[in-house]
C-alpha angles and dihedrals in degrees: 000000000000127000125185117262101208131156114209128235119227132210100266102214106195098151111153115226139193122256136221100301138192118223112240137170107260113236111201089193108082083181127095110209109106099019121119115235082260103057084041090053087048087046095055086044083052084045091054088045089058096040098239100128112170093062087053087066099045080060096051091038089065087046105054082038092067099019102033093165095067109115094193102062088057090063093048092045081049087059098050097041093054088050088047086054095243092128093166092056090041089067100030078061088046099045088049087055094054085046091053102045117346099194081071112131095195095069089061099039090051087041088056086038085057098031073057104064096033076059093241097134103160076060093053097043095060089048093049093049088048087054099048090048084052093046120021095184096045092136094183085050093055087045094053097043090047092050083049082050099051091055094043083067079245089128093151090056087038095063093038082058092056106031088064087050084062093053095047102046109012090201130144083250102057091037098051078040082056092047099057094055094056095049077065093055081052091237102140094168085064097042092051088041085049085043097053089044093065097048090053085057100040113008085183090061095117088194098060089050082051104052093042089049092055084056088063099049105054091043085052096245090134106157076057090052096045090055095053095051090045085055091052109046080051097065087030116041091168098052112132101191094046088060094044085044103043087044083053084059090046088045090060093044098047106239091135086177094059091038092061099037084067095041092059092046090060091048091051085049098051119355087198095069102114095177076062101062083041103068089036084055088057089046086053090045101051090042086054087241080140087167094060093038092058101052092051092058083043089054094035087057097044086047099049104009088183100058106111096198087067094053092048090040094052089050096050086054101052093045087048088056103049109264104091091163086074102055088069107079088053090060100050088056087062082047089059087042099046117017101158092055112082101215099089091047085047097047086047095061096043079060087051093045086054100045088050090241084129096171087050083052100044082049099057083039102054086050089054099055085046091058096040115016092168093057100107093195089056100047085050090049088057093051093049085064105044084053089061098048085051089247076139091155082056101040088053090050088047090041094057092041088060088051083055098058094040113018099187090056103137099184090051088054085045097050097038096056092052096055079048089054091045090058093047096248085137083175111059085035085058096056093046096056091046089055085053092056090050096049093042101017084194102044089125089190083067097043091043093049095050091052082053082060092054 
């Protein structure tokens, strides 16, 4: 008897997103020369905005350089710094704006803001609160904390945080910040409520066309979706994450052309965008351009070694090409990444099952079905291998664990009435193979092994 020995694909999501964000004037000069310290100082905080931080310093830098008492710049230039992984600048900036003028709230905000990303978040906490008695209406304060919040799993005080950053400053970027926080409720009505909020604020606002958009996606509304990312991309031409977004849409359509197009604009816009290379990777894959598809998944894992999706996507390639062996480093690395979620055991043992090395198979299989019992593919899959090492009693009760889960299972009905076959229960093959035929009338398997039975 023969079973299929098929890996499944999964959906690859690898949809950018914005990220909490803080509402600035836009400058269009990126030249100093006319501007007062003040609008120099606003153009480093847009720098910072846009991560670009070096040019954020170089900002602040003309600024100290002319105004070298202003406590606040030093913060700014402390930000960037830290971003910029000069830690050492970042609190010598800090420690000269205490200097300067210690009631400053800044210097706590951008210290919680630090003490956050180093994951001290007691640390942070306690910043963000000194801030905030210093300054009631801190809004960015409130933002930050709220975002700490969030991760914390806090979402109740998370929302309360931004909710009051709404109150206090009813602008596209508090409400899209809002927002956010309520997709991890998951509370989507808000988020779409707090969405369409910003754009009537701002309609130019690109994030909140992003991260609407990404509603829509994901609830396959993708025409929706299309048009948000258009908007944005609009308002916003250099927006990485509208190009990555809008070529995901085009992915799932089909129109490849379109697709890459986008693909290579993000690149050109930052060659560091490994979701970029990511969903390139995919257009290679499915044009057969396997080469190219390769050394994007290559790129997209250097880039971002932690991103699970480059390292699926890499496997699926190589088995698709032939040299299946090869796929399973790469998911042992999600193993390593992820040891509590069952696909990359799964997709192991369909290797194994490939390469005819059935205990290996059974193995990775039986692990799967540990991590994720519910998981109807996986069960299958478990059953696929006992069959082949003639465990026949434990594939049918597989088998038939896999149709719980998933009653309309056809291959589960097929497969199982083969290993019936194989014992000699005629009978219950017989059944099996005429619930295939009613669930899938031209499934001619079905129709050839039950004139075997005759």
């Amino acid at each position: 008897m023969r079973i299929s020995k098929k890996l499944k694909k999964i959906t690859i999501p690898f949809i950018a997103f914005s990220i909490l964000t803080s509402s600035s004037a836009v400058f269009a000069e990126e030249d100093f020369s006319g501007l007062t310290d003040s609008q120099i100082y606003e153009l480093g905080n847009q720098f910072v905005d846009k991560h670009d931080f070096n040019k954020a310093v170089e900002a602040y830098n003309h600024v100290i350089n002319t105004n070298s008492g202003w406590a606040v710049v030093y913060t700014g230039r402390a930000r960037a710094n830290y971003m910029l992984g000069n830690k050492e600048e970042a609190e010598k900036d800090l420690s000269i704006a205490a200097s300067l003028d210690s009631n400053l709230p800044d210097i706590y905000c951008v210290r919680g803001n630090i003490l956050y990303l180093e994951n001290d978040y007691q640390g942070a906490e306690q910043a963000f609160n000194k801030a905030l008695q210093m300054k009631p209406d801190y809004v960015e304060a409130y933002t930050l904390r709220g975002k700490l919040y969030s991760d914390m799993g806090r979402i109740p005080d998370a929302v309360s945080d931004l909710t009051k950053a709404c109150t206090i400053q009813p602008s596209a970027a508090t409400y899209v910040n809002r927002a956010i926080i309520y997709e991890k409720v998951p509370d989507i009505s808000s988020a779409n409520i707090d969405y369409n909020k910003a754009i009537e604020l701002d309609p130019t606002y690109a994030p909140a066309y992003i991260n609407r958009g990404m509603i829509c996606y994901y609830q396959g509304k993708f025409k929706a979706a299309l048009s948000d990312y258009d908007m944005a991309i609009k308002y916003d031409p250099d927006n990485v994450n509208g190009y990555i977004n809008r070529g995901s849409v085009y992915l799932v359509d089909e129109e490849y052309d379109k697709a890459l197009s986008d693909f290579n604009k993000a690149i050109e816009l930052d060659p560091n965008a490994a979701m970029a290379y990511n969903g390139r990777g995919l257009i290679n894959q499915k044009t057969s351009r396997y080469s190219d598809a390769l050394k994007d998944y290559d790129q997209c894992i250097k880039l971002a070694p932690k991103y699970e999706f480059g390292y699926q996507n890499r496997a699926l390639l190589l088995k698709e090409i032939g040299v299946p062996e090869k796929a399973l480093p790469d998911l042992d690395k999600l193993i390593e990444l992820f040891p509590k979620d069952g696909y990359a055991y799964s997709a192991k043992g369909c290797i194994y099952l490939e390469l005819k090395q059935y205990d290996n198979a059974l193995q990775q299989f039986t692990k799967a079905v540990e991590l994720n019992p519910d998981k109807a593919d996986y069960v299958f899959n478990k059953a696929v291998a006992e069959s082949y090492l003639k465990q026949n009693q434990a594939a049918v009760d597989d088998f038939t664990a896999t149709i719980k889960i998933n009653d309309s299972y056809v291959d589960a009905y097929l497969y199982r009435g083969m290993v019936y076959a194989d014992m000699g229960m005629k009978h219950e093959a017989s059944r099996d193979f005429d619930k295939v035929i009613i669930l899938d009338p031209n499934n001619k398997k079905a129709q050839q092994e039950l004139k075997k039975l005759k």
